[in-house]
KEFIFI-371979 format. One record per residue (C-alpha): x, y, z; residue number from 1; residue in three letters. Coordinates in steps of 0.25 Angstrom, whole numbers, plus 2048, in hexadecimal, padded with zeros to 3 digits. Example, Ala and Ser with C-alpha at 12.3 -4.5 7.8 and 13.67 -1.06 7.14 Angstrom:
KEFIFI-371979
   xx   yy   zz  pos  code
  831  7EE  81F    1   ALA
  837  7FC  81D    2   SER
END
This chain:
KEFIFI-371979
   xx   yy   zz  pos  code
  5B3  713  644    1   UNK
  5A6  718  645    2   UNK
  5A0  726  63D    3   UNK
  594  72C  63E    4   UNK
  598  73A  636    5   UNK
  58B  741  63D    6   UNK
  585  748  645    7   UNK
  57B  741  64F    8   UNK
  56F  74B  64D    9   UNK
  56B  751  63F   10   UNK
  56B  760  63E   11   UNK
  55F  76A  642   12   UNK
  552  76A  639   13   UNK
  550  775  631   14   UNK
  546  781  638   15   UNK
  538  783  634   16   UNK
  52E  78D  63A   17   UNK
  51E  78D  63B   18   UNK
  516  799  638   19   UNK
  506  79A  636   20   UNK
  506  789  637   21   UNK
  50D  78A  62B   22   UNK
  51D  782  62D   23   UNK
  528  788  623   24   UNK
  534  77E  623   25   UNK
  540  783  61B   26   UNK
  542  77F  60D   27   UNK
  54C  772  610   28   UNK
  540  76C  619   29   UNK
  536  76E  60E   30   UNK
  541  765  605   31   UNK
  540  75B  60E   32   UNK
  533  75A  60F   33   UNK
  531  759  601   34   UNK
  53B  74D  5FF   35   UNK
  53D  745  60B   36   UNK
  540  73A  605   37   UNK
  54D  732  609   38   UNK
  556  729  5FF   39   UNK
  55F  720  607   40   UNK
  568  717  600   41   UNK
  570  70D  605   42   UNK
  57D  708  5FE   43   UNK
  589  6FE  601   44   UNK
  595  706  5FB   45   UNK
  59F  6F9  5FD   46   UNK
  5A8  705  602   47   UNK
  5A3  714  601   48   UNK
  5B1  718  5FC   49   UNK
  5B2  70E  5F0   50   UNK
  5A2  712  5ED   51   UNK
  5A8  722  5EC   52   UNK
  5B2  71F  5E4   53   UNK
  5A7  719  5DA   54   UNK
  59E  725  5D8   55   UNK
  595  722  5E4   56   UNK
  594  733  5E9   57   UNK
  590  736  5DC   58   UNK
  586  72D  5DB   59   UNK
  581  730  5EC   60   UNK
  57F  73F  5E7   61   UNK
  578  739  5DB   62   UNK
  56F  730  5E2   63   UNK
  56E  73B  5EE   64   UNK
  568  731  5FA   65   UNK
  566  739  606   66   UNK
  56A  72C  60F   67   UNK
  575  722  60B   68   UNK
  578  717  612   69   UNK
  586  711  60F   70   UNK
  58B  702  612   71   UNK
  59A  6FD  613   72   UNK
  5A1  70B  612   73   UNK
  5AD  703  615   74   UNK
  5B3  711  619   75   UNK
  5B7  71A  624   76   UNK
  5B0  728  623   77   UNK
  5BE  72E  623   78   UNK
  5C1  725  616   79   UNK
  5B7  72E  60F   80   UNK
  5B7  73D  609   81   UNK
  5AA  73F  612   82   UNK
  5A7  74E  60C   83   UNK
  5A3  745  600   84   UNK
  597  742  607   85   UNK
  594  74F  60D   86   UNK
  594  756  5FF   87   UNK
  58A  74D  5FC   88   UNK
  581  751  606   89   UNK
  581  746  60F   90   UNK
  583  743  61E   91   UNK
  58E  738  621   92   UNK
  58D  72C  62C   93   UNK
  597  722  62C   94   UNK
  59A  715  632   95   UNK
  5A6  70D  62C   96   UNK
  5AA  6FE  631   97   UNK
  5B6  6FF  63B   98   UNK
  5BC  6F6  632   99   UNK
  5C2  6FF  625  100   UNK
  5BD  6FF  617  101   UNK
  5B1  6F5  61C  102   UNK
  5A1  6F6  61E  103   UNK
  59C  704  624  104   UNK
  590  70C  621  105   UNK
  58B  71A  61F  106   UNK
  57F  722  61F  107   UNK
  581  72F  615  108   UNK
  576  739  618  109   UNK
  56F  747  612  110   UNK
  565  747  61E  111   UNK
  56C  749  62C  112   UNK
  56B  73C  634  113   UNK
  564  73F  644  114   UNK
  56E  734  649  115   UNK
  579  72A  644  116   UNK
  57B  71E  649  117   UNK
  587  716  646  118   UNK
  587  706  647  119   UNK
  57C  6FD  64D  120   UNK
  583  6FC  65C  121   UNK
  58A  6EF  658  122   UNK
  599  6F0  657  123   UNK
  59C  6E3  64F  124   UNK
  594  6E9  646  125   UNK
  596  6F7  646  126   UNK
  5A3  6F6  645  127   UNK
  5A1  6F0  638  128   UNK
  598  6FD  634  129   UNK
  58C  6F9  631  130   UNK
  581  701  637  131   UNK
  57F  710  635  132   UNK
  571  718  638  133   UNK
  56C  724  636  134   UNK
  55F  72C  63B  135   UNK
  556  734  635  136   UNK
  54B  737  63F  137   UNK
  544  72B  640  138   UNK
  54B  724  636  139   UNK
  558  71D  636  140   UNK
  55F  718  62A  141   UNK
  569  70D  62B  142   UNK
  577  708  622  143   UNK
  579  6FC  625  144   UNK
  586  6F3  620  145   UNK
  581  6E4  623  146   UNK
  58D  6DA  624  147   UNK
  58F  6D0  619  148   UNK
  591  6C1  61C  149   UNK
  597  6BF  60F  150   UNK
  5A6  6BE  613  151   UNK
  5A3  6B1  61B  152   UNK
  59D  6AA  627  153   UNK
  5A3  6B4  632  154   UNK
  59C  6C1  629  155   UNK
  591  6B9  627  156   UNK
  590  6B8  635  157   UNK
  591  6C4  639  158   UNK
  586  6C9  62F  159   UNK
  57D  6C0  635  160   UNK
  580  6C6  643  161   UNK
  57D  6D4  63D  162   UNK
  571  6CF  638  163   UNK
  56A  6CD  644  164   UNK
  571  6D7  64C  165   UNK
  56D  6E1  642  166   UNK
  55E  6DD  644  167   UNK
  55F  6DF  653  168   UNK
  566  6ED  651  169   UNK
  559  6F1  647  170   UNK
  54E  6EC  650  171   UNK
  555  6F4  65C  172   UNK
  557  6FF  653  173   UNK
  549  700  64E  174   UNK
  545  703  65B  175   UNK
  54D  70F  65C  176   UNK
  54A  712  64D  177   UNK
  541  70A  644  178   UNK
  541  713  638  179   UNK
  54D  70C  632  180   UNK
  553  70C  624  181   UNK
  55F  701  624  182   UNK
  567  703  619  183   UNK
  571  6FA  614  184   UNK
  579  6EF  60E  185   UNK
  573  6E2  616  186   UNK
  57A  6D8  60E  187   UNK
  56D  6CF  60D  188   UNK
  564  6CC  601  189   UNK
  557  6CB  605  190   UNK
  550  6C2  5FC  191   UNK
  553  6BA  5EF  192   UNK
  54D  6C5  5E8  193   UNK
  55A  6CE  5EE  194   UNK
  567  6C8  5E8  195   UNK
  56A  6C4  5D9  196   UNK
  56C  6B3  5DC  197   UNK
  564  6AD  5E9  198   UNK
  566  6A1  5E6  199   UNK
  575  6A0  5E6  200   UNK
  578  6AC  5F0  201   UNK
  56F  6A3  5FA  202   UNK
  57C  69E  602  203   UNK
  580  6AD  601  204   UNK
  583  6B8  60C  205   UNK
  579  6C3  60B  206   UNK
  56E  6B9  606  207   UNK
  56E  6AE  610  208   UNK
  562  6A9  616  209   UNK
  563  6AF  623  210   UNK
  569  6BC  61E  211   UNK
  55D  6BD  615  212   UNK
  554  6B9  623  213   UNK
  558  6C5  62A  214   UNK
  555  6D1  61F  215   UNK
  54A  6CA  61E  216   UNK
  546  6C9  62C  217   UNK
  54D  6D9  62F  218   UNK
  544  6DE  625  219   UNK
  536  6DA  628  220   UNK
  53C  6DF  636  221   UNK
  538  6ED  631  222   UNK
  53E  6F1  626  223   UNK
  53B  6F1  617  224   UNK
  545  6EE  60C  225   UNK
  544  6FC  603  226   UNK
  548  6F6  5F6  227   UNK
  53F  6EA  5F6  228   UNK
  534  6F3  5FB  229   UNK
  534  6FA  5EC  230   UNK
  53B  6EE  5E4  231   UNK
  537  6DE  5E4  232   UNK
  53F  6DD  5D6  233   UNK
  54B  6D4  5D6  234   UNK
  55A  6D6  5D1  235   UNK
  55C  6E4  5DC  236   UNK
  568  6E3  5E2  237   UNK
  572  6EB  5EB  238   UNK
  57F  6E5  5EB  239   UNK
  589  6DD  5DE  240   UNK
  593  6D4  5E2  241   UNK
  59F  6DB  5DA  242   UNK
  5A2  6CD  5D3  243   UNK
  59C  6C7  5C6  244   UNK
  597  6D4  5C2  245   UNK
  58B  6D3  5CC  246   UNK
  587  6E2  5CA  247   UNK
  586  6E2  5BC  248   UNK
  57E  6D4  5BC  249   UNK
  575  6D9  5C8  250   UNK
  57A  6CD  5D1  251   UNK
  576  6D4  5DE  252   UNK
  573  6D3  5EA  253   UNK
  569  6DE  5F1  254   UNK
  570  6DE  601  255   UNK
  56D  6EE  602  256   UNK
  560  6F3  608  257   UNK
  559  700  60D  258   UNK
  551  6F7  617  259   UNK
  544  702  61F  260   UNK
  53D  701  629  261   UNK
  52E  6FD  626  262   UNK
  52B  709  62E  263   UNK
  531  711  624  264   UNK
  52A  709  617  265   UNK
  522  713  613  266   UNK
  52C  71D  612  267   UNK
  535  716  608  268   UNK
  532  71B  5FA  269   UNK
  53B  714  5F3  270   UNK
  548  70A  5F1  271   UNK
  552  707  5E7  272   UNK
  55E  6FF  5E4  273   UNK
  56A  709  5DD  274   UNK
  573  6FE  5D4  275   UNK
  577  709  5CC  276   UNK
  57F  70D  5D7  277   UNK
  58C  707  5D5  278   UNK
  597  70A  5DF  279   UNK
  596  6FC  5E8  280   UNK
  593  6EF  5E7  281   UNK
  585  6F3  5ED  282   UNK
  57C  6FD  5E6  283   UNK
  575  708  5EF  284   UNK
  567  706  5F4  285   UNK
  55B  712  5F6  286   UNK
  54E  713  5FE  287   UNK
  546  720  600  288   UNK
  53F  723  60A  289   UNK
  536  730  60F  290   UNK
  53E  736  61B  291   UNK
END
C-alpha cells in the first residue's frame, strides 16, 4: 500500500497590499523573511515505532527541524497514532514497503509541500518503498531508502540494479527539477576516510569497489556531499553495528547523506552529524539551507 497523507497543492499565501510604493505584508511574512533558513534532517529509524518508544518525539520537538526525512519506517500509517505528529506541527507523507514491518520512508514537514510524489515509477522498487519526494517551489527534497547487499548475492544484486536505475531516474529528474536535496541512507561509504576499518571491510557490502565508483561517480554528477563540505576530519560516522559495542567504541560506518545540488551550494550554511541521538542504529543527519 501506497500513502501520501496530503494534499496536492499547499494552501493560499498570505495577503498583502500596496500603498504609496510602500508593500505591507502581514506580520507572519515579515517572520519569514527574517529566518528563512530550512534545517532538514535525515534519519534511518530502523523502525519509526521502535524509535518512538525510545524517546524520539521528545527529542524531534527538541531538535525542531522543519523537514525530516525518515528511512525504513517499517510501518503502515495506520500502525501509528498519526495526531502525534500533527501536535507537533508537522505535515505527514508516508510511503511504507508492501511487505509489512519492512523498509518505507517519510517526509514530516512544517512548510506545506506544493506537490508529493510517491515512488520513482519503478514497481520492483517502489513496492519496496524507497522513493519519497516532496516540493517546495523550485526545490525538491528527497527520502531515499537504498537497498543493502548485505544479506547475500541475490540482495547484493538487486542494490547493484538500483544503483544504476537510480542514476538514470536523477538525470531524468533533473530535467524536470534540478534543485534536488536527496536525503538518505545510501548504504555506501564513500571513502577510507568514511568507515572505521578500510582495510578489513574491503570485501564488505556497502564499501566495495564498485559501490564506492558510483557515489563517487553520482556526486560529481551534481551534487555536493553536505557533511564533507564543512568536515574533512575522520572518525564521523552514521550507522553502529549493534554488535561488540560498536557505538560506544565509535566502530562506524558513515552510509547516510544529505547529498545537494551544486546549484544549490551556496545556500547551504551548515551540516552536521547528531550521535547524540540515540534511538537506532543510525544517528540523524542535518543540513541548512536558505529557502
Amino acid at each position: 500500500m501506497h500513502v501520501a497523507n496530503s494534499d496536492e497543492n499547499s494552501g493560499d499565501a498570505a495577503n498583502s497590499y500596496i500603498s504609496n510604493n510602500f508593500v505591507f505584508l502581514p506580520i507572519n511574512e515579515l517572520l519569514y523573511i527574517r529566518n528563512s533558513m530550512t534545517k532538514i534532517v535525515s534519519y534511518n529509524v530502523n523502525g519509526i515505532r521502535s524509535a518512538l518508544s525510545k524517546g524520539w518525539l521528545d527529542w524531534l520537538k527538541a531538535a525542531d527541524p522543519d523537514i525530516v526525512c525518515l528511512q525504513e519506517i517499517k510501518a503502515n500509517p495506520e500502525q501509528l497514532d498519526l495526531t502525534l505528529f500533527e501536535k507537533a506541527g508537522y505535515y505527514q507523507y508516508w510511503h511504507p514497503a508492501q511487505k509489512k514491518g519492512y523498509s518505507g520512508v517519510a517526509i514530516l514537514s512544517k512548510k506545506k509541500p506544493d506537490k508529493i510524489a510517491v515512488g520513482c515509477g519503478m514497481d520492483r522498487y517502489d513496492q519496496e518503498g524507497r522513493v519519497l519526494r516532496a516540493d517546495y517551489g523550485d526545490i525538491s527534497v528527497m527520502s531515499v531508502y537504498m537497498p543493502s547487499g548485505s544479506s547475500g548475492e541475490e540482495r547484493q544484486a538487486f542494490k547493484m540494479e538500483w544503483l544504476s536505475d537510480f542514476q538514470k531516474y536523477i538525470t531524468k529528474l533533473k530535467k524536470e527539477r534540478p534543485n534536488l536535496i536527496i536525503s538518505g541512507d545510501y548504504n555506501i561509504c564513500h571513502r577510507p576516510i568514511d568507515i572505521h576499518n578500510p582495510a578489513s571491510n574491503a570485501n564488505s557490502s556497502g564499501f566495495l569497489p564498485e559501490e564506492r565508483e558510483w557515489i563517487d561517480g553520482f556526486m560529481k554528477s551534481g551534487f555536493v556531499d553536505s557533511f564533507r563540505h564543512y568536515h574533512q576530519e575522520p572518525h564521523n560516522y552514521t550507522w553502529w553495528s549493534f554488535r561488540a559495542n560498536s557505538r560506544a567504541k565509535n566502530l562506524g560506518w558513515r552510509i547516510d547523506y544529505n547529498l545537494v545540488s551544486k546549484s544549490l551550494e551556496s545556500r547551504m550554511k551548515r551540516a552536521l552529524i547528531m550521535p547524540e541521538a540515540k534511538h537506532s542504529d543510525h544517528c540523524p543527519l542535518l543540513v541548512e539551507l536558505d529557502f
